[in-house]
N, C-alpha and C positions, 0 to 999 in steps of 0.2 A: 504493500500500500504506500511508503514510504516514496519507494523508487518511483510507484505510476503516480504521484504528484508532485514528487519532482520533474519528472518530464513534462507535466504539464505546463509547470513553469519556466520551464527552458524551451519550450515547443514555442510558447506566448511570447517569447525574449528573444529567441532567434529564429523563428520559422520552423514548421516543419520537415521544408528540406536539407536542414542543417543539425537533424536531429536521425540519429540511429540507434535503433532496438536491439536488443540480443544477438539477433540472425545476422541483423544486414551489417553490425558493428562486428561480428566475426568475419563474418567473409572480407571483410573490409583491411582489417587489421591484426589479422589471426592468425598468417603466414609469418613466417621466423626460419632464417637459417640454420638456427641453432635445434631445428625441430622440437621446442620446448612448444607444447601447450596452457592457454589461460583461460579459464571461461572469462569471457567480458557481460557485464553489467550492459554496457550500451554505448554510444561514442557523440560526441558535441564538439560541432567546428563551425566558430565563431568566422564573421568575417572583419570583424572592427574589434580592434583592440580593447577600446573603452568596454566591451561586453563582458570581459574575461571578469571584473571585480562580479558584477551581478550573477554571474554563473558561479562561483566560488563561495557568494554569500547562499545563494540559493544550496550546494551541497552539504555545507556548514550546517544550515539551519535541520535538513533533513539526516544528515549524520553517512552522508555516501562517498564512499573517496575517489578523487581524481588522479589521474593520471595522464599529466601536459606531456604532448610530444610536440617538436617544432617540424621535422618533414615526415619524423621514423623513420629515416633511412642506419639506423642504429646498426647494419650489418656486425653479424655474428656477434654481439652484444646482449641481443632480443630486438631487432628490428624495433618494431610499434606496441611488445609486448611488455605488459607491467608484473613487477615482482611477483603480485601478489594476486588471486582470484579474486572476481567481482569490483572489480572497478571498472569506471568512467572515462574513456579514453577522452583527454582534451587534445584534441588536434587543432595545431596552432600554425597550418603549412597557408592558408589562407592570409595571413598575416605578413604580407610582403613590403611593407613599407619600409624606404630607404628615409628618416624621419629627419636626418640633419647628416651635413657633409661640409668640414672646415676643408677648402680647398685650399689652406696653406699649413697643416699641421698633418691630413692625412686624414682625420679623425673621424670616423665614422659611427652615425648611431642607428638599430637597426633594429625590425620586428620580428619573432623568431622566423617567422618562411624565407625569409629571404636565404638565399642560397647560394654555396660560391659562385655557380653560373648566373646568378642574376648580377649579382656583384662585380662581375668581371664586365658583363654587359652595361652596365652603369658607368662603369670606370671607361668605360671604351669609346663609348658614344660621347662622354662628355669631353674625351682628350684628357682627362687627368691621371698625372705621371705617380701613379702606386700601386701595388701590385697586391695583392689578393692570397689572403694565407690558405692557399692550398692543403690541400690531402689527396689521399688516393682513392677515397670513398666515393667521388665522382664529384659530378658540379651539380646536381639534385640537391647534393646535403644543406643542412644547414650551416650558419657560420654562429651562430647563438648556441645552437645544440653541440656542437663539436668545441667550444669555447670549455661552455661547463661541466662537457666530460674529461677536460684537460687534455683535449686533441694535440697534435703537435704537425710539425711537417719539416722541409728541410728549405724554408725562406728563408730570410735572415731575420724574422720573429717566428721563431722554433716552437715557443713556449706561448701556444694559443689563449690560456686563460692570465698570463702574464701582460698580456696583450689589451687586456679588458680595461676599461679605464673604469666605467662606471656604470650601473646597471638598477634596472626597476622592477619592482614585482609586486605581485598580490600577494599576501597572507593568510594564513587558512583562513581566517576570520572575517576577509575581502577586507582587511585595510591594507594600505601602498607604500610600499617599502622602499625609500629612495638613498640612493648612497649618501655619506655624511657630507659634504659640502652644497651639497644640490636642497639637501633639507635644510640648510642654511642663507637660502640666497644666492648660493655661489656655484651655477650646474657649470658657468666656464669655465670654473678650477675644475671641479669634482670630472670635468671630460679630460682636463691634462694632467691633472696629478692623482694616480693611482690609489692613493693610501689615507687621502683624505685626513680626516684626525681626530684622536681616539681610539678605543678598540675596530679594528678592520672588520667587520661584516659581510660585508660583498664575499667574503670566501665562505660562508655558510650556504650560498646561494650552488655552491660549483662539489659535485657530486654529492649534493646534499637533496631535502626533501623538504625544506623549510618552508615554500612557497612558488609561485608559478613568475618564474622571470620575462615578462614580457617587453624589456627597450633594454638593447645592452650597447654602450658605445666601445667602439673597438679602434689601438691604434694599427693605420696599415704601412708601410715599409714604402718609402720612398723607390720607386722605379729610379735604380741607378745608370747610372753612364755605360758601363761595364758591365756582362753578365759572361761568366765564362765557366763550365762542365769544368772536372777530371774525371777521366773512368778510369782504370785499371782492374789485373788480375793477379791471383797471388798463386802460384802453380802448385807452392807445396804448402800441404794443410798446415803441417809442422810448424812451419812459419807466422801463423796466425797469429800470436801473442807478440811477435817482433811487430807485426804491422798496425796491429794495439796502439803499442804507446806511441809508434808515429803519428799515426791518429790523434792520441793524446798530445802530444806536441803542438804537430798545426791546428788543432782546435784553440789550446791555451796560447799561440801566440798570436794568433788573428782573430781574434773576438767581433764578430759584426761585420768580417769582411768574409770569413768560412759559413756556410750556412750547415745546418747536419748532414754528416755524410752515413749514407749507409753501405752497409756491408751484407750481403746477400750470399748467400750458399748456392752452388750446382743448383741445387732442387729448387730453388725459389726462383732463380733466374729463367731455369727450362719452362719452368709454370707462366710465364709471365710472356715467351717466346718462344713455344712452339706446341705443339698438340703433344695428350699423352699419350705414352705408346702404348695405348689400348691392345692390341694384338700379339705385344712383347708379355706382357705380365698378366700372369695367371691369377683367375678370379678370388679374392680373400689374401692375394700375396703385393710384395712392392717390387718396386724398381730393382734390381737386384745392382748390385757394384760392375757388372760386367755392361749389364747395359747400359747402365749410366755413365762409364766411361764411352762407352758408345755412342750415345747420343750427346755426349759435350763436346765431341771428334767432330762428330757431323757438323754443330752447330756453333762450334767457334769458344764455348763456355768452361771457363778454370772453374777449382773447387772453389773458390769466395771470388767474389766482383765487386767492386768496390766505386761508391759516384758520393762526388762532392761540388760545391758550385762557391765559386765566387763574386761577390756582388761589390763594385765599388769605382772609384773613375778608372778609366785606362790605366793610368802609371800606376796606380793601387795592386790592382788587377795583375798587372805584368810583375812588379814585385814578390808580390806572392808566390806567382807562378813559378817562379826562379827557384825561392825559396820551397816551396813542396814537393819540385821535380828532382830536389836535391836530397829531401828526408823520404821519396818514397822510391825513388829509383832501383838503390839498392836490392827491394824486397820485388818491387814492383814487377808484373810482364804488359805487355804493351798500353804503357800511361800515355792518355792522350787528353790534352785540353781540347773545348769546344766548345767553340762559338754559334751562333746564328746562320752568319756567312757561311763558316767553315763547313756548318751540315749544308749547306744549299750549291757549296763547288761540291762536295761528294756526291750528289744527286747528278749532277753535271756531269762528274770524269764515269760514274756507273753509267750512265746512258751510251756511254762509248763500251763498253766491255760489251764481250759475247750473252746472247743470251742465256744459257746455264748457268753463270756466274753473276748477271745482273737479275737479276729475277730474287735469288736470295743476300745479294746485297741492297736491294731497292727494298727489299722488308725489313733486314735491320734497322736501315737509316730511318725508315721511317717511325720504327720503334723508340730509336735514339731524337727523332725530331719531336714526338710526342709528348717523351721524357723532358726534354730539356723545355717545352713548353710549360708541363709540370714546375719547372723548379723556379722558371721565369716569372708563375704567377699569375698563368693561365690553365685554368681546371678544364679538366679532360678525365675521361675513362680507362688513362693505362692502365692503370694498376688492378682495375676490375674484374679483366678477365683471368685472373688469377683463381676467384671464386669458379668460374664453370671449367677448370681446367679435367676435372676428373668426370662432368659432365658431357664434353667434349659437343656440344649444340650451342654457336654463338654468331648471333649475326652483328657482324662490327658498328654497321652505321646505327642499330638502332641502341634505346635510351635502354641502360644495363640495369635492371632488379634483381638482384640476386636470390629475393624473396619470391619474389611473383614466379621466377625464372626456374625455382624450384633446387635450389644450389644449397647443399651443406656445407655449413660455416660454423666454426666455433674459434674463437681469436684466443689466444694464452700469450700475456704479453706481460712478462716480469720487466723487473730492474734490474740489470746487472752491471757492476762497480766495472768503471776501466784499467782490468789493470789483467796481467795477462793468466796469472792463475784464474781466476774468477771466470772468464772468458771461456778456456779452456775445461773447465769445472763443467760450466754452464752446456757448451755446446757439445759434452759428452753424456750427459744426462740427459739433455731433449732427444738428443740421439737413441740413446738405449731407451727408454719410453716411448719413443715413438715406432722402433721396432718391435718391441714386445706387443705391439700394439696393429705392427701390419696397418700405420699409415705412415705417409711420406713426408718426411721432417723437413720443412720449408723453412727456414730460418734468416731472419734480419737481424742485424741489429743495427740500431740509429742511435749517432748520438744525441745527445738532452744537453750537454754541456761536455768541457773535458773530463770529468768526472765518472759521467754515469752513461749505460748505454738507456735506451728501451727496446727490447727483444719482441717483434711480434713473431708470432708463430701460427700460420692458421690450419687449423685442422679440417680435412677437407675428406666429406664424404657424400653417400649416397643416401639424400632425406626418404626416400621412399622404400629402404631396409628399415626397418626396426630393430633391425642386429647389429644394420651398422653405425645406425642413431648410439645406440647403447656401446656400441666400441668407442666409439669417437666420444661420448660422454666420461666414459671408465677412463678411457686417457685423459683426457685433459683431469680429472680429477688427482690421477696418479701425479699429472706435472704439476697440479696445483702444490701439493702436500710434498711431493719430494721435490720441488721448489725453495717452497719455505724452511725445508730441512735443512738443505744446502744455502739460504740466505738469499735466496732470488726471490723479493717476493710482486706483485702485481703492482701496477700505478692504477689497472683498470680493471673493470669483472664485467662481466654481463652479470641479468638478472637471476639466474639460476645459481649466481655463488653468491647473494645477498646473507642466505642465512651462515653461511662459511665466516663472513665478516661480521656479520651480532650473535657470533659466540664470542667474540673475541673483547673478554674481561679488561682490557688495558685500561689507564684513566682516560687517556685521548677517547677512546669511545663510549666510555662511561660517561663522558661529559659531552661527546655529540648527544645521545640519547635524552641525557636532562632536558639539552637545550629541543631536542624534538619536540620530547614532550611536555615541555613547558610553550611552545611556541602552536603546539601544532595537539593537544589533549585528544580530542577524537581521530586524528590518524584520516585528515584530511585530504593532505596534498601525495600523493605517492608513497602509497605505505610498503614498510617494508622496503624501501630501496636507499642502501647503504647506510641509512641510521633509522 
């Protein structure tokens, strides 16, 4: 009785077309990579901002909790799907306003739908020189949602929610929560200086569950003079932790001019650039070391590859360059810097080669032109076909769901210290888990700073086994736990490891929880997710 008038009053508030029942709010939002299942309540998708406080007050009063997404493109996360059974999906991808734009500091403030590809369109159409913090989740995503999951990428603002200046939201209660200087008179400070003054709040907002963030201003990175690749290969495994702390090196000496470089495995890279060999590998088995040597023969690919970018004027650029061709040499096989140009004369000298040789260099480049588009600040779908690689059904020009698309995905993405034991630690553990497990160990690792890597790893199966669902769940669980044993522990979870992190007695969560449930008593805003 509750819930059917509640809906009435959110039917009378925003239409009935913007209102979904049980059924139509499954079929809607009920898809998940991660093959996890949620009964849903029902779903509400507002088209004006201002509507989200009266929808909030409205579930408050009847005691029903919500669950705000900004597009749900949350891949292997939980896509659109909430921690917890019976809630209210608030779908917030409607909400595309681009609400203010300083076109001399960069500073953008935003409604959650907006999306890297809208963003990039904005930025394009108007000629304004900044570039757009990418990910590889596609240009569907959102930039609000990917902020407060503490997304990252490899621009030269790395650190997404680092990026956030200042941000607004409803309260379970429907009262509006504005960062500290903006609730003072001063929103032009509160947009340039991060910290405001007092105790910091705005981080209660960013994997928390305090309230529905609906305006987040974000700063974005000046489009520099200079944008220049390195890629390299490291031929012997062995060698991994020597190429570590060069890493470590050029990260700490170029601060702001290195943007994060990643480091990718055979298996991550093949996944990424060429089909799997479905007729090589036998049903329930993996790639075996002989064919994998095999197909890195074919396809040009060492055991780790490695891509880093440099952003800054010409002579910045060029110095660098000097200087990392000399720390990574040593270890390095074919390091090569890359430019814009540079990719567009290789286009040029391939048009003169024979056909059986340009055919498969006209694919790479184009891979590597994709890429570099990526790190310039232009969002695109390289990194997506990643997900249907064990799928092997993907038509390139269309718009990639990996949910709708029916793709198993589960992400396991620790921390791991830079330093070469740890490394070494790490990537002989995922490895032995993921064979006991008969899936194929895809491994990144990005740095965060000189410090620390982040590790994604995505576990990639078949949604439409239940055996395999259940394999692919049992491992990632084993990585969760023989993770934390060995010290690697997550920066992120999807919704199925919420309750893994509220058993966890420490004071830090003992005191997220107070504040929950002091802020939030009925378990309003996304129950159940990370506090």
């Amino acid at each position: 009785m509750k819930l059917e008038n509640a809906f009435r009053e959110w039917e009378a508030l925003l239409g009935r077309s913007q209102i979904f029942v049980r059924e139509a709010a499954q079929l809607d939002y009920g898809s998940c990579t991660t093959g996890i299942n949620r009964r849903l309540a029902g779903a509400l998708k507002p088209l004006e901002r201002d509507l989200v406080v009266p929808i909030v007050k409205i579930a408050a009063n009847y005691k029903i909790p919500l669950y705000p997404i900004s597009t749900g493109h949350n891949w292997g996360y939980g896509t659109s799907l909430p921690a917890v059974d019976n809630c209210i999906i608030l779908d917030l991808s409607e909400l595309r306003q681009v609400i203010d734009f300083d076109t001399h500091t960069g500073l953008v403030t935003v409604e959650p739908g907006v999306t890297q590809g809208q963003l990039a369109e904005f930025l394009h159409k108007e000629g304004y020189p900044f570039m757009v913090p990418v990910t590889g989740a596609g240009p569907t995503c959102s930039l609000l949602g990917n902020a407060l999951e503490r997304g990252y990428g490899i621009t030269p603002y790395t650190d997404h929610f680092g990026a956030v200046m200042a941000l607004q939201a409803v309260m379970p209660d429907g009262s509006v929560y504005q960062s500290a200087l903006t609730g003072m008179g001063g929103g032009h400070l509160d947009r340039a200086f991060k910290w405001g003054i007092g105790p910091y709040l705005d981080g209660l907002f960013s994997q928390g569950s305090v309230g529905v963030v609906t305006q987040m201003t974000i700063a974005l990175a000046r489009r520099p003079e200079a944008i220049r690749s390195f890629l390299f290969g490291l031929k012997c495994p062995k060698q991994l932790g020597d190429m570590v702390m060069r890493i470590h090196k050029i990260i700490a000496r170029y601060p702001g001019i290195v943007g994060g470089i990643n480091l990718m495995n055979a298996h991550r890279v093949l996944a990424m650039t060429t089909a799997y060999p479905r007729e090589r590998v036998a049903i329930g088995e993996v790639i075996s070391s002989e064919i994998l040597q095999k197909l890195c023969r074919e396809n040009f690919v060492l055991p780790w590859t490695g891509l880093g970018t440099l952003y800054g004027s010409k002579s910045v650029v060029k110095a660098a360059q000097r200087e990392i061709q000399s720390l990574l040499s040593p270890l390095a096989a074919r390091l090569v810097f890359v430019s814009e140009d540079r990719i567009q004369t290789l286009f040029r000298i391939g048009k003169l080669l024979p056909g059986r040789f340009r055919s498969g260099l006209e694919q790479k480049l184009r891979m590597l032109e994709r890429s570099f588009q990526l790190i310039a600040g232009y969002p695109n779908q390289t990194a997506l076909p990643l997900c249907y690689w064990l799928k092997g059904e993907l038509q390139c020009e269309a718009t990639l769901n990996p949910a709708r698309d029916g793709c198993g995905l589960i992400w396991y993405a620790p921390l791991v210290p830079m330093d070469q034991k740890n490394v070494a630690c790490y990537i002989q553990m995922v490895t032995t888990v993921m064979n006991k497990y008969k899936l194929e160990p895809l491994i990144t690792l990005t740095s965060l700073s000189d410090r620390c890597f982040d590790s994604t790893v995505p576990l990639l199966f078949d949604p439409d086994s239940e055996t395999a669902r259940r394999n692919a769940e049992n491992c990632y669980w084993e990585l969760l736990e023989e993770g934390k044993k060995q010290g690697f522990l997550p920066y992120r979870v999807g919704i199925q490891t919420m309750n893994w992190l509220s058993a966890n007695n420490s004071s830090c969560w003992q005191m997220a929880r107070k504040i929950k449930h002091s802020l939030d008593p009925d378990m309003i805003i996304a129950p159940g997710r990370y506090i």
